[in-house]
N, C-alpha and C positions, 0 to 999 in steps of 0.2 A: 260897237255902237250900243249906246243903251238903251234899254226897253222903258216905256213909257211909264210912268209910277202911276199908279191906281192907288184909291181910297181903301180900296180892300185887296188881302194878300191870298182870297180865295183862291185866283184865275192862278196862281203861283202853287199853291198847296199840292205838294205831292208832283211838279215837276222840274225835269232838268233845270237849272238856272245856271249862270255863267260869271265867273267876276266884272262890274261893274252893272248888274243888272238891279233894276231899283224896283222893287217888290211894294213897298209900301210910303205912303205920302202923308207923312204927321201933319201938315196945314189944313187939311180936311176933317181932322179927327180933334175931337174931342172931349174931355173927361174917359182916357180912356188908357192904362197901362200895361204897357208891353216889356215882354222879358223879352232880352237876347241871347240868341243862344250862339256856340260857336259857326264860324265861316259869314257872321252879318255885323255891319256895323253904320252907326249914326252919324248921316253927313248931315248937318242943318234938319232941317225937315224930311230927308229923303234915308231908308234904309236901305241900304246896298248889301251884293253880295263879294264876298272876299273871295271866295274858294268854290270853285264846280262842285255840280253835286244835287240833290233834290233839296227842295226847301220842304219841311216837315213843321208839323203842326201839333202842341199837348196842349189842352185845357188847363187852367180857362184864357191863358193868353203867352206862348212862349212858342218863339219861333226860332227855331236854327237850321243848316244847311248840314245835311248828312251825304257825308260821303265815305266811301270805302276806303280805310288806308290802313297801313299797319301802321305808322307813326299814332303817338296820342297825343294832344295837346290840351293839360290839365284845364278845368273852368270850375270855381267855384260852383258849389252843389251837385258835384257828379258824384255817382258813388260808385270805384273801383274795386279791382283784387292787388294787391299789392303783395310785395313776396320782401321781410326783413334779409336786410345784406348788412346791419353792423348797427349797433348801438350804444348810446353815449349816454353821459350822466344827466340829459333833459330831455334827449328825444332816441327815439329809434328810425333809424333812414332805411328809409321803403322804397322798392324800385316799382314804379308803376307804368312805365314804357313810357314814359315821358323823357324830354330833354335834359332833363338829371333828375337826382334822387329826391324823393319828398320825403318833410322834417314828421313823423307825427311824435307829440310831445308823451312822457309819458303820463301825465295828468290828463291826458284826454278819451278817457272813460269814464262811464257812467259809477260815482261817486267819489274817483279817483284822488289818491293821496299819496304823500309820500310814504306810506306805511305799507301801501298796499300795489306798491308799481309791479305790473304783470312781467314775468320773464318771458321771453321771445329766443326762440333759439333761429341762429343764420338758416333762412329757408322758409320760416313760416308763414304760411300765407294766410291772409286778414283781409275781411274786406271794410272796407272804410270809404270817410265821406272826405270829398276834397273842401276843404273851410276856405284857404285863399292861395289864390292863383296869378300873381303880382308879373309881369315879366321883368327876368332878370333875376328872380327871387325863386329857390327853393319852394315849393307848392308846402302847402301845411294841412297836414289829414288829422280828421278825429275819427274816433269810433263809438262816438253817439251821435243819432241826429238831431235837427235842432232845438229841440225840447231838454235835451241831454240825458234822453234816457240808451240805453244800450241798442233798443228794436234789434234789427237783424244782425247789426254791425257785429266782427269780432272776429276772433280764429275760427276757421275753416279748419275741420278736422278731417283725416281718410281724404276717400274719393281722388279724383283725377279733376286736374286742372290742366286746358289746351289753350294757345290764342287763335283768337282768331284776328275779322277784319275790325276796324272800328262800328262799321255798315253793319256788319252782322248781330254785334251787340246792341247795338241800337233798334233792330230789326227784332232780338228776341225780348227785350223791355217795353217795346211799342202796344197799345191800349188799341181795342180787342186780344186779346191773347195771338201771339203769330200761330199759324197754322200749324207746322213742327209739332213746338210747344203742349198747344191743344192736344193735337193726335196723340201725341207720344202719354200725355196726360190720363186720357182713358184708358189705356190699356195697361200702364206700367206707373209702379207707386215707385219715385223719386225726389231729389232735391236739386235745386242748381241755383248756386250765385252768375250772375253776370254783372258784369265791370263794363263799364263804357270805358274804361280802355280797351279793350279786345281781350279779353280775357274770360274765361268761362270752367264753371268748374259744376260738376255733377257726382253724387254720391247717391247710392243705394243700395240694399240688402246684399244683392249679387254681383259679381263683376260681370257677368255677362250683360247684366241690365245698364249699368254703368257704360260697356262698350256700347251697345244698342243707340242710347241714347246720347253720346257724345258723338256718335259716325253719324248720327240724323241733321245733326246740327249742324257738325261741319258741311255737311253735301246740300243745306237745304236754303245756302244765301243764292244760287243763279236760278232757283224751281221757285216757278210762280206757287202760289196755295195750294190749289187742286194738285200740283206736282207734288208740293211737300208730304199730302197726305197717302198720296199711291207709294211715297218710297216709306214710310215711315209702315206703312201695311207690308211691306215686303221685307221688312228688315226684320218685323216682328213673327210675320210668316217662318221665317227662316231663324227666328230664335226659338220657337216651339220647336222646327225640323231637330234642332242640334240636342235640345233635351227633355 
């Protein structure tokens, strides 16, 4: 049965919702535009939901349903880690745990030409932005964002790449910093790409820091905050015991 659509997607923000659950009622609204994000989509006037899971909320107006999975299902403007499996004379194919391999062309870098096409060896991992997500169609990555400058985008070097859930990426990209995150932030100078595919990669000085702070991560999607900041204290406890 479906739940009654409301004018606003407050009473919804940040809980369970279930497929065919209608979160938002465009007849009521306005001068007023909304992004969709995955798991939601536009019947007439009413938004529904596809897929179980929490309906989440980014400024200033983009709504999608986040749930835990390892599957990924690619959406325009996501930005992933993707790992080269094979390269051709226009593009290189990326696996990004999606339902096949995405095209990124080799032009699509910041100044990019045929003079100057980056070599990629089988393995490399890149993080990049997904540009289109058509289904039935190969996804197409770039590694500038949409201005086409380089920003973060690019080869990942060193460090240690793990996946995780889709939940969990989502959770460490989410605005306030997640708790983890923070914790781990004060105490220990680090780097990390996250992918909303599940994918996560962390590099620093030491490899012990490097382990420290990819065990906090994984152990830290079923611990409410306050949990994540006690184990993240005892991880670091017991990284001073060891040297």
């Amino acid at each position: 049965m479906e739940n009654k659509p409301t004018s606003s997607p407050t009473s919804f923000v940040d809980q369970s919702v279930v497929p065919g659950d209608v979160v938002l009622d465009l007849s009521n609204m306005t001068n007023q535009t909304l992004k969709l994000g995955g798991g939601l989509r536009q019947d007439c006037d009413a938004i529904s939901v596809m897929k179980a899971g929490k309906l989440r909320f980014s400024n200033p107006n983009k709504y999608w349903v986040e749930s835990s999975q390892k599957r990924y299902v690619p959406h325009a403007g996501d930005s992933v880690l993707g790992i080269v499996v094979d390269s051709k004379a226009d593009n290189f194919l990326v696996d990004i745990k999606g339902p096949g391999l995405a095209l990124l062309p080799v032009l699509a870098f910041e100044g990019g030409t045929r003079r100057n096409i980056p070599k990629f060896e089988i393995g490399t991992l890149l993080y990049v932005r997904v540009v289109k997500a058509n289904p039935g169609m190969n996804p197409e990555l770039s590694c500038t964002d949409a201005s086409g400058k380089a920003a973060e985008f690019g080869q990942l070097k060193d460090g240690y790449m793990f996946e995780s859930s889709t939940g969990l990426s989502r959770m460490l990209l989410s605005s306030p910093t997640c708790p983890v995150l923070d914790a781990l932030g004060k105490k220990l100078s680090f780097e990390t790409a996250v992918g909303l595919n599940g994918r996560v990669w962390v590099n620093a000085s030491s490899p012990s820091t490097v382990i420290v702070v990819a065990n906090a991560i994984m152990n830290s999607e079923s611990l409410s905050g306050v949990q994540q900041r006690i184990m993240v204290e005892k991880l670091i406890q017991n990284l001073k015991l060891s040297t």
